[in-house]
DRENTOR-653218 format. One record per residue (C-alpha): residue number from 0; x, y, z; residue in one letter. Coordinates in nm, 3 decimals. Layout:
N
  num        u        v        w  residuo
  NUM        X        Y        Z        a
...
***
This chain:
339
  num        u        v        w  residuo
    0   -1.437   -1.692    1.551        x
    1   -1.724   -1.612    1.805        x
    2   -2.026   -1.778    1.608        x
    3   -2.222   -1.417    1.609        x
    4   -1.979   -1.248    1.355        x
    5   -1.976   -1.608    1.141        x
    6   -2.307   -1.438    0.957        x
    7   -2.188   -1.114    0.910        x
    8   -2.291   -1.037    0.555        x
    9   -1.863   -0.931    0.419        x
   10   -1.763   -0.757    0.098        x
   11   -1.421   -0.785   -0.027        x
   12   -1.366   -0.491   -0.260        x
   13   -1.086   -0.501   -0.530        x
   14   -0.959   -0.199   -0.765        x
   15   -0.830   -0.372   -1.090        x
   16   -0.675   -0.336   -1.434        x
   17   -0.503   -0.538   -1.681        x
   18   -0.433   -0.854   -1.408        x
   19   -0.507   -1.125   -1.655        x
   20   -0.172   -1.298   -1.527        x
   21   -0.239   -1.299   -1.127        x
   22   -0.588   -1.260   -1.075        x
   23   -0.643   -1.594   -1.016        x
   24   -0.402   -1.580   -0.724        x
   25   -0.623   -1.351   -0.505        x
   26   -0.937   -1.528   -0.617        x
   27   -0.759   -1.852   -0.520        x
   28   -0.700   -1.732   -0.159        x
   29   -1.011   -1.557   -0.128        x
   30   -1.184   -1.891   -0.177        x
   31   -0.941   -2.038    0.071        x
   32   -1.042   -1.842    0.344        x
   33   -1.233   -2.013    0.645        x
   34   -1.486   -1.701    0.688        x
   35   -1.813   -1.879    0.490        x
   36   -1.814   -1.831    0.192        x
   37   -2.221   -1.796    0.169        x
   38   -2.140   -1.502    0.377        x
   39   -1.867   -1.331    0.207        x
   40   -1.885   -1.139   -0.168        x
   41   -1.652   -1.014   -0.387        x
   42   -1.657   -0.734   -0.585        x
   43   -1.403   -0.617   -0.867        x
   44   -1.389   -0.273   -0.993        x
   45   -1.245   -0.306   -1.316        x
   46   -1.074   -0.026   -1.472        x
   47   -1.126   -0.124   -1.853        x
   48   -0.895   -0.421   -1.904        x
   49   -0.785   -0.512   -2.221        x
   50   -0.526   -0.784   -2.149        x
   51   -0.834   -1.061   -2.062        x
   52   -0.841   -0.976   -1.721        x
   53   -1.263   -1.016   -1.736        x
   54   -1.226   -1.337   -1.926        x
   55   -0.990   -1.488   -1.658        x
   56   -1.279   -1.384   -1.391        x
   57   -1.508   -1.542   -1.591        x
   58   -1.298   -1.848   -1.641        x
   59   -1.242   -1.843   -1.262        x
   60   -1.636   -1.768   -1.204        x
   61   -1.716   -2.100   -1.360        x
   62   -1.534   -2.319   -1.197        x
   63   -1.638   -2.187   -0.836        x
   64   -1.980   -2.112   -0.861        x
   65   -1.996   -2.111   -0.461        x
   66   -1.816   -1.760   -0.426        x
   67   -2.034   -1.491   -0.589        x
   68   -1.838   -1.282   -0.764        x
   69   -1.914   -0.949   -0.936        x
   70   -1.713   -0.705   -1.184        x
   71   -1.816   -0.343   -1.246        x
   72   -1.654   -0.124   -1.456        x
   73   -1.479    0.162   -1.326        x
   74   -1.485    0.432   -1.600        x
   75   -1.258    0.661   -1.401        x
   76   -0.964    0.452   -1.375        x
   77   -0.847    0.566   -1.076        x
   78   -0.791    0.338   -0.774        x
   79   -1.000    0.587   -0.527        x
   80   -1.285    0.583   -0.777        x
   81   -1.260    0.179   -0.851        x
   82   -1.359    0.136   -0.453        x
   83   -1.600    0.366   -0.426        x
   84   -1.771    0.204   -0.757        x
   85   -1.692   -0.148   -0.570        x
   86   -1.838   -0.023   -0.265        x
   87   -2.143    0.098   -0.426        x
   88   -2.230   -0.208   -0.556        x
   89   -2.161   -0.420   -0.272        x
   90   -2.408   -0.543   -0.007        x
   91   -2.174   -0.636    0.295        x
   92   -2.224   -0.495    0.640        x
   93   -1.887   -0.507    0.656        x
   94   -1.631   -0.387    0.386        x
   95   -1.280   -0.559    0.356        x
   96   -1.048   -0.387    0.052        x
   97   -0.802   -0.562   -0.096        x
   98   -0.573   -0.568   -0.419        x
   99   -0.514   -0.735   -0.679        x
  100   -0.135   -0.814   -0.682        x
  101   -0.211   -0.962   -0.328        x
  102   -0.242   -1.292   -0.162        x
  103   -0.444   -1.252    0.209        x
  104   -0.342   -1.493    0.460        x
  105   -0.665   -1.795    0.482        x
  106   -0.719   -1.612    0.818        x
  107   -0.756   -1.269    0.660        x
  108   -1.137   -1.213    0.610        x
  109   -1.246   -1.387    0.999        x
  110   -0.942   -1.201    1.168        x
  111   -1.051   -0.890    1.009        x
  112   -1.407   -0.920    1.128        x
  113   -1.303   -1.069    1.435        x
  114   -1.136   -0.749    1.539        x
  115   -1.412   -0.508    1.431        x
  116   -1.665   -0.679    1.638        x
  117   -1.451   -0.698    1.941        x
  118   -1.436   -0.295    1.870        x
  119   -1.061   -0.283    1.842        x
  120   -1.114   -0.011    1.591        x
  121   -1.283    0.128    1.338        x
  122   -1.084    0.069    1.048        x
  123   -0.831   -0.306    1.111        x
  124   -0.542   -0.419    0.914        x
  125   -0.261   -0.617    0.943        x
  126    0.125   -0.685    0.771        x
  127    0.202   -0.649    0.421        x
  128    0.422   -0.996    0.365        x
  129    0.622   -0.819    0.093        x
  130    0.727   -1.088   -0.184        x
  131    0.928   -1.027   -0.482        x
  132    0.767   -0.977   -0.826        x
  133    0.962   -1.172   -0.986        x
  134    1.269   -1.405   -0.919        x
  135    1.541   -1.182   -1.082        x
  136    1.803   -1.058   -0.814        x
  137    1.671   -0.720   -0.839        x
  138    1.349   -0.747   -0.794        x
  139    1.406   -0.962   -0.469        x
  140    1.638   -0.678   -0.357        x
  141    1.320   -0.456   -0.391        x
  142    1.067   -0.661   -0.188        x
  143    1.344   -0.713    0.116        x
  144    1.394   -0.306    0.086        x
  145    1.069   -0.243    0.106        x
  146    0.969   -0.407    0.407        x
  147    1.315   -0.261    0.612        x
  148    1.267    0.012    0.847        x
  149    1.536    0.245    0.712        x
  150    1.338    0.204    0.370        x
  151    1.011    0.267    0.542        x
  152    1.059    0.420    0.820        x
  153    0.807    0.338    1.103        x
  154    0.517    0.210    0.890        x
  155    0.448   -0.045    1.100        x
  156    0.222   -0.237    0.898        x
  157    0.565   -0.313    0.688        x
  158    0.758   -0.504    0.957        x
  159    0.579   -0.484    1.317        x
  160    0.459   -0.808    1.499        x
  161    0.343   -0.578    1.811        x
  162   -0.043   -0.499    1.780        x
  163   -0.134   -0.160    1.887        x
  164   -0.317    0.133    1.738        x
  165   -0.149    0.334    1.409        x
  166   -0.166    0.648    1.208        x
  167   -0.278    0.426    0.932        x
  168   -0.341    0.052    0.755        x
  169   -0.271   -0.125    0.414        x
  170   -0.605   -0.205    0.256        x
  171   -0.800   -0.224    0.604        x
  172   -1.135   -0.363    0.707        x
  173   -1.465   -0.131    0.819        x
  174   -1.815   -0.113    0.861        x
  175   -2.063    0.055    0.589        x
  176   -2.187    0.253    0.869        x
  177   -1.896    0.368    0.866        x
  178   -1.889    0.521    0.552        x
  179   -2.230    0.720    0.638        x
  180   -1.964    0.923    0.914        x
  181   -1.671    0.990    0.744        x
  182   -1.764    0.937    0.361        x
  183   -1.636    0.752    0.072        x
  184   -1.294    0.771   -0.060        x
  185   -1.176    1.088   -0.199        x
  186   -1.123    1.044   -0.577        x
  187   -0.909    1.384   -0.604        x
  188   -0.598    1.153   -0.484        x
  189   -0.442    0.940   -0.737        x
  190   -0.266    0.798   -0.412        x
  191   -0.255    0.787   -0.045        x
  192   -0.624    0.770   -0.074        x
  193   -0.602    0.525    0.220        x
  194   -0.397    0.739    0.410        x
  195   -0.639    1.038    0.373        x
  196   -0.915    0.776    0.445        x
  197   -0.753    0.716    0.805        x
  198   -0.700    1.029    0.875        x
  199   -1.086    1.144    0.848        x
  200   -1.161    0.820    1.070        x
  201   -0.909    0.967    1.349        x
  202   -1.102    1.311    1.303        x
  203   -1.438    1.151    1.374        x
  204   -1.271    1.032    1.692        x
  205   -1.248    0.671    1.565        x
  206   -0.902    0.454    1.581        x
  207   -0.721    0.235    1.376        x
  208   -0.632   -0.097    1.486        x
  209   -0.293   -0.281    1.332        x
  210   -0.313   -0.650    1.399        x
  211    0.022   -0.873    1.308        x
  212   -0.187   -1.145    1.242        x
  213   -0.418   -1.012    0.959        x
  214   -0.170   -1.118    0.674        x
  215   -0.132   -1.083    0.295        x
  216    0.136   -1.074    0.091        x
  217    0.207   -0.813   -0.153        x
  218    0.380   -0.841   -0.469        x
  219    0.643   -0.561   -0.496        x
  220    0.746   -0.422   -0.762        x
  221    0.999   -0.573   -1.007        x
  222    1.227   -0.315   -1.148        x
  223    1.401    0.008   -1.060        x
  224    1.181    0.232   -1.283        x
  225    0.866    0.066   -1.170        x
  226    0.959    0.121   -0.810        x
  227    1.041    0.493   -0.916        x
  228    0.736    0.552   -1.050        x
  229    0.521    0.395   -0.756        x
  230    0.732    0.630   -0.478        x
  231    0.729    0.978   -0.697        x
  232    0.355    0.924   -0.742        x
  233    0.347    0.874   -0.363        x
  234    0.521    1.132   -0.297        x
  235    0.343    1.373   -0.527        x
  236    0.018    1.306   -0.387        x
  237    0.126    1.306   -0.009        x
  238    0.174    1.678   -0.070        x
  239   -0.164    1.681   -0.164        x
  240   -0.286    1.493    0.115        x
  241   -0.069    1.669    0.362        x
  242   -0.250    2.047    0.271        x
  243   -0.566    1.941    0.360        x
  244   -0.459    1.746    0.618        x
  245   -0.106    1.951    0.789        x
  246   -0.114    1.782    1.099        x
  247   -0.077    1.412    0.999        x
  248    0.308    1.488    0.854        x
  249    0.542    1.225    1.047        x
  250    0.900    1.284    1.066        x
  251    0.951    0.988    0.846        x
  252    0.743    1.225    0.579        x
  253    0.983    1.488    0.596        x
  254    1.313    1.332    0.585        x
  255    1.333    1.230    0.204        x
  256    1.218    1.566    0.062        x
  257    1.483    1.751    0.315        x
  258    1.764    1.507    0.208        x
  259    1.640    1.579   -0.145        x
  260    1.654    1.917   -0.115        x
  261    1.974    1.946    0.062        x
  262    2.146    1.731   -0.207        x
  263    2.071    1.999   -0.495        x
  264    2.137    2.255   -0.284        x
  265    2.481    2.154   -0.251        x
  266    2.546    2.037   -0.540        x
  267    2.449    2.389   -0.685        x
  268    2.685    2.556   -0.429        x
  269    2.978    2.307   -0.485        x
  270    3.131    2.497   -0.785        x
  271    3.143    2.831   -0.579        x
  272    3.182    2.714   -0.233        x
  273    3.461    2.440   -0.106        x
  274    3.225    2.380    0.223        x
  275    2.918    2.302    0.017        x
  276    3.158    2.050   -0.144        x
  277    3.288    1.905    0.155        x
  278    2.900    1.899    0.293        x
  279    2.802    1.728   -0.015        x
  280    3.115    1.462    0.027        x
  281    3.041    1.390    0.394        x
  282    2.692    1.376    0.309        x
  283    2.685    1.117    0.088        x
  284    2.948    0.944    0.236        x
  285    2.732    0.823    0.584        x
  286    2.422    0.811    0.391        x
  287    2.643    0.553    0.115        x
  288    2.778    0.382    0.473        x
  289    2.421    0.363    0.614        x
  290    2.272    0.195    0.291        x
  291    2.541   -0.054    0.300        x
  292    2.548   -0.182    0.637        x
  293    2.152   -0.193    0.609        x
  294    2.278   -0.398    0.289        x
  295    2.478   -0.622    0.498        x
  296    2.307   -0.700    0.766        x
  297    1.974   -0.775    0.501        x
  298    2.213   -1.011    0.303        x
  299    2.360   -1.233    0.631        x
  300    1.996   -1.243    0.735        x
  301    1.862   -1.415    0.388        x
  302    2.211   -1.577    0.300        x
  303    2.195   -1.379    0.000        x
  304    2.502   -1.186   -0.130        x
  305    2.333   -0.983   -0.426        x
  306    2.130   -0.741   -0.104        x
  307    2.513   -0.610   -0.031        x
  308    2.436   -0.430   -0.359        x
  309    2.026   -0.446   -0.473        x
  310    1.915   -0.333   -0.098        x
  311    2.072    0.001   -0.123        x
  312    1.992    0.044   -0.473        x
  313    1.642    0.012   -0.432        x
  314    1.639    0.174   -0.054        x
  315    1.799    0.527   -0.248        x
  316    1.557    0.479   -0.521        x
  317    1.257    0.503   -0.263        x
  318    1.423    0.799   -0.095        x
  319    1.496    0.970   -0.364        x
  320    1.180    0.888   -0.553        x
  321    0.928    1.033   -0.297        x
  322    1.175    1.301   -0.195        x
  323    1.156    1.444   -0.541        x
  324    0.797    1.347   -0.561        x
  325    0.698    1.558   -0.272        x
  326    0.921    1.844   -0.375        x
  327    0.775    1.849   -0.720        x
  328    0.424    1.817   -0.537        x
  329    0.487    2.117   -0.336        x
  330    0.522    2.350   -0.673        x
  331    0.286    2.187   -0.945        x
  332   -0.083    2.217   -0.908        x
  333   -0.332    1.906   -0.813        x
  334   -0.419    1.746   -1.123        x
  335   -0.681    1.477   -1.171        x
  336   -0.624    1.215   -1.461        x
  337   -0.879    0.996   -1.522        x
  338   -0.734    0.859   -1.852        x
***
């Protein structure tokens, strides 16, 4: 690291709630990191925890007084609104979000500022090192799905070791000037409020940078429901994203709400129609096909049987998820909950 950016005042910014259990894990790396710490602060935007989530900071605050380390309470409860609190009460010249069910690679913080001094971009990220939440088969089905292109598509930041310039970054790294251009996050979106985020950086004329070697591992989720839940919500709110901002739409955006569509389309028609019923049949049929062999191939590359079956279980779930999210997006109003 070029010993100009080694004073750059840094604030890591983290949206939390109810992480009594793995808070200490990011804290743990964040003190790890080689960036000084003198020059780095974080702040946590709390969202009302009432699992002892501020008494394990506290705990952790005492026993490494050499990181300063500051909570605010995020009354909202919304992840948008828990930066822009975090962001508010930080100090840093430079602004590095993060989460709280991750681990950043020791290189994360200097990498990060590395790249924005070089002016690689205006907003840098890296790969999301997807782990398992747990150690049931399942839930290591999910983290492997996750991070394979026909579960993701082409969001790079998933899989890619080729740096290069994207639509859009996990977490990312920018300047507070920055923010004085484009503005904070927008707290209307429950979700893809870093996708929105991007987009208004692209519109200003700025880039974003993907680097392979800014790393952190993210802890996915551990059950079927729980991983519906997190892709209807984001594919609810990518409607939402998507009418302000109709241009962005990839085709990897469109795919899941046309094969959702299609599927209750035909399914409707198959009692009146034998070609809706054969379209339906041959439908499924390559997309059950597809989901295997991506099964397959993920279970000879771990050695692990159980991905014949949990890969394509959690790969439809994701489709299907956000397909239905998106569709239900397009007909129900925008609605805010800050409860």
């Amino acid at each position: 690291m070029p010993d100009s950016t080694k004073s750059i005042q840094t604030s890591i910014i983290v949206p939390c709630y109810n992480e009594k259990a793995t808070i200490h894990i990011l804290l743990d790396a964040l003190y790890e990191q080689t960036y000084p710490r003198d020059a780095m602060e974080v702040v946590i935007a709390d969202g009302m925890s009432n699992d002892g989530t501020l008494d394990a900071i506290q705990a952790w605050k005492n026993q490494h007084p050499d990181l300063s380390v500051t909570v605010v309470e995020n009354h909202a409860r919304v992840i948008p609104a828990a930066l822009n609190t975090a962001i508010k009460a930080s100090k840093g010249a430079i602004i590095v979000r993060l989460d709280a069910h991750s681990r950043p690679d020791p290189y994360y913080v200097e990498r990060s500022v590395t790249a924005l001094a070089e002016g690689r971009g205006q907003n840098v990220g890296g790969v999301w090192d997807i782990q398992p939440g747990s150690d049931h088969w399942m839930a290591r089905s999910i983290a492997v799905a996750a991070g394979h292109p026909i579960g993701v598509g082409d969001a790079k930041y998933r899989y890619s070791d080729q740096a290069g310039y994207v639509d859009t970054v996990p977490f990312g790294a920018f300047t507070r000037e920055l923010l004085t251009q484009v503005g904070l996050f927008d707290e209307t979106l429950l979700s893809n409020e870093d996708y929105e985020f991007n987009a208004r950086i692209r519109q200003a004329g700025g880039k974003i940078w993907f680097d392979p070697q800014i790393r952190t591992v993210y802890y996915a989720r551990q059950n079927l429901a729980e991983l519906a839940r997190q892709y209807w919500r984001y594919g609810f709110w990518k409607v939402h994203m998507l009418k302000r901002y109709p241009s962005t739409i990839r085709w990897r955006q469109a795919l899941p709400p046309l094969f959702v569509a299609g599927l209750v389309v035909l399914i409707l028609l198959s009692p009146f129609t034998r070609w809706a019923g054969y379209g339906l049949a041959g439908i499924l049929a390559v997309y059950s096909i597809t989901l295997f062999l991506a099964g397959l191939h993920l279970s000879v590359k771990h050695k692990t049987v159980v991905y014949v079956l949990g890969a394509p279980l959690a790969i439809a779930c994701m489709h299907l998820s956000w397909g239905a999210g998106f569709l239900w997006g397009m007909i129900s109003p925008q609605q805010r909950k800050t409860g």
